[in-house]
C-alpha positions in Angstrom: 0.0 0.0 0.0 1.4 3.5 -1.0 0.1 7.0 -1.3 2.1 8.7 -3.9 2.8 12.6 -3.4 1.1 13.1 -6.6 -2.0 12.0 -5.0 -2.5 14.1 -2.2 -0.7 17.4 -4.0 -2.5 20.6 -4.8 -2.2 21.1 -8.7 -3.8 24.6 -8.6 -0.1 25.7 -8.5 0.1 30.2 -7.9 2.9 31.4 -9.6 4.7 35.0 -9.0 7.7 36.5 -11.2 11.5 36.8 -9.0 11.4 40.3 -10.1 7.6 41.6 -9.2 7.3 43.6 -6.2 5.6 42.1 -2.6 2.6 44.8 -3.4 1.2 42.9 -6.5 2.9 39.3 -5.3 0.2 40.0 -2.1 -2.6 40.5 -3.9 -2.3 37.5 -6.1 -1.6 35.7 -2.9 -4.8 37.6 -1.2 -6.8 36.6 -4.5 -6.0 32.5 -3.6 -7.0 30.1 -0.4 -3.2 28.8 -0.2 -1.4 32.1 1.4 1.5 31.7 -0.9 2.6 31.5 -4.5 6.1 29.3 -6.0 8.3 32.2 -7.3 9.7 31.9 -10.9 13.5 33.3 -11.9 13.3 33.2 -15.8 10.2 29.9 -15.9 12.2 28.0 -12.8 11.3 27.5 -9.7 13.5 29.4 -7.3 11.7 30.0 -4.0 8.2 30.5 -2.3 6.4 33.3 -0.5 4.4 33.0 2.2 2.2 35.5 4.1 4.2 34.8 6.7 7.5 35.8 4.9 5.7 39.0 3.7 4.7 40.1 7.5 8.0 39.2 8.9 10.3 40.6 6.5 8.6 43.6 5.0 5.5 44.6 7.3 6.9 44.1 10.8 10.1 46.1 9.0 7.8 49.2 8.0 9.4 48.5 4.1 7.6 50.3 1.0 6.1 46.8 -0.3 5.8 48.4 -3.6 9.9 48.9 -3.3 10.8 45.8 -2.4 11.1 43.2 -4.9 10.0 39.4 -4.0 13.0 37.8 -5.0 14.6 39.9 -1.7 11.8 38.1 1.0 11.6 34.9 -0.1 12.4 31.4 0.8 14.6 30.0 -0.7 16.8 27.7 -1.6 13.9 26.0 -2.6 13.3 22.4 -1.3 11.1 20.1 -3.7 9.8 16.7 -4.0 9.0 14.6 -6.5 5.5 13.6 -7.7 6.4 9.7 -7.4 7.7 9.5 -3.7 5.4 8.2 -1.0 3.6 10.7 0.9 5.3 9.6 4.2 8.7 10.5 2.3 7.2 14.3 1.4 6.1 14.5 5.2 9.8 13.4 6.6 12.0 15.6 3.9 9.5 18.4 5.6 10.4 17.5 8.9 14.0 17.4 8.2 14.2 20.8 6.6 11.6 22.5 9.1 9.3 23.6 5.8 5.1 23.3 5.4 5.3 23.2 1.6 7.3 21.4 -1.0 6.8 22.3 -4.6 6.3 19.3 -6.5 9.2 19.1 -9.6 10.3 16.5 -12.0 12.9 17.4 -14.5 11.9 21.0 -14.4 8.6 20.9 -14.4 6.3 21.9 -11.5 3.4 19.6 -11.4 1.9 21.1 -7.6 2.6 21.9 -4.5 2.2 19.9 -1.3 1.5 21.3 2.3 1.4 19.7 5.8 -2.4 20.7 5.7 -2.5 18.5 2.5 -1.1 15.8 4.4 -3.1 16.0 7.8 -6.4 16.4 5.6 -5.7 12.5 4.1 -4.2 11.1 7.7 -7.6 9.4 8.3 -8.0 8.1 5.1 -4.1 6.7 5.2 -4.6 4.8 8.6 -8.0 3.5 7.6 -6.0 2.0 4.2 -3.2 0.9 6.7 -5.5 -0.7 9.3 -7.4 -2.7 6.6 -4.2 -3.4 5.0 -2.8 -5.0 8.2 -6.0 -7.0 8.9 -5.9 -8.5 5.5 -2.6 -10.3 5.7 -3.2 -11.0 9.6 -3.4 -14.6 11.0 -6.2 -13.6 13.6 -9.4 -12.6 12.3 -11.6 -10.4 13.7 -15.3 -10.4 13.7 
């Protein structure tokens, strides 16, 4: 039994330019559910930005967010995962590097984005598949 990262990922993936300001990356970031956007450097994934990067280092900073450029606040390097690892893997490497979203990348290409929230949402559904798993190949049975 595996759940794939490709199965639980959000594909509705929000995209922002390295070079656009943190005034119009926030309100295409205010426009989506997620609260953050993969940033771009010439079509590649470079980083991501977060509402949380945007209070911490330009709000609580009292910086122009029309002057500073995104490519200055966000996070990067940017750690990714692909679309083929188990979702167990996705929620370790996240663990490991202290991050709540992994773009999802193969060979260049974005397919999605997975979140910790993505995760917890499915947690039910993976131990009910585990559970059932288990009693399947178990000597005892249960009635």
């Amino acid at each position: 039994m595996t759940f794939l990262v490709k199965d639980f990922m959000n594909k509705d993936i929000i995209t922002i330019d390295s070079e656009s300001n943190i005034t119009d990356a926030s309100k295409k970031i205010a426009e989506s559910p997620r609260g953050y956007a993969v940033i771009l450097d010439k079509g590649h994934p470079k980083g991501m930005l977060t509402e949380r990067d945007i209070i911490r280092n330009v709000v609580a900073k009292e910086l122009d967010p029309s002057k500073v450029k995104v490519n200055q606040v966000m996070s990067s390097p940017l750690v990714t995962i692909s679309p083929d690892v188990e979702v167990t893997t996705a929620a370790e490497t996240m663990r490991l590097k202290n991050v709540r979203k992994l773009p999802v990348e193969h060979n260049g290409i974005l397919y999605g984005v997975i979140t910790a929230r993505d995760i917890t949402d499915h947690f039910a559904e993976y131990v009910d598949k585990a559970i059932k798993e288990v009693l399947i190949w178990s000597p005892f049975r249960f009635s």
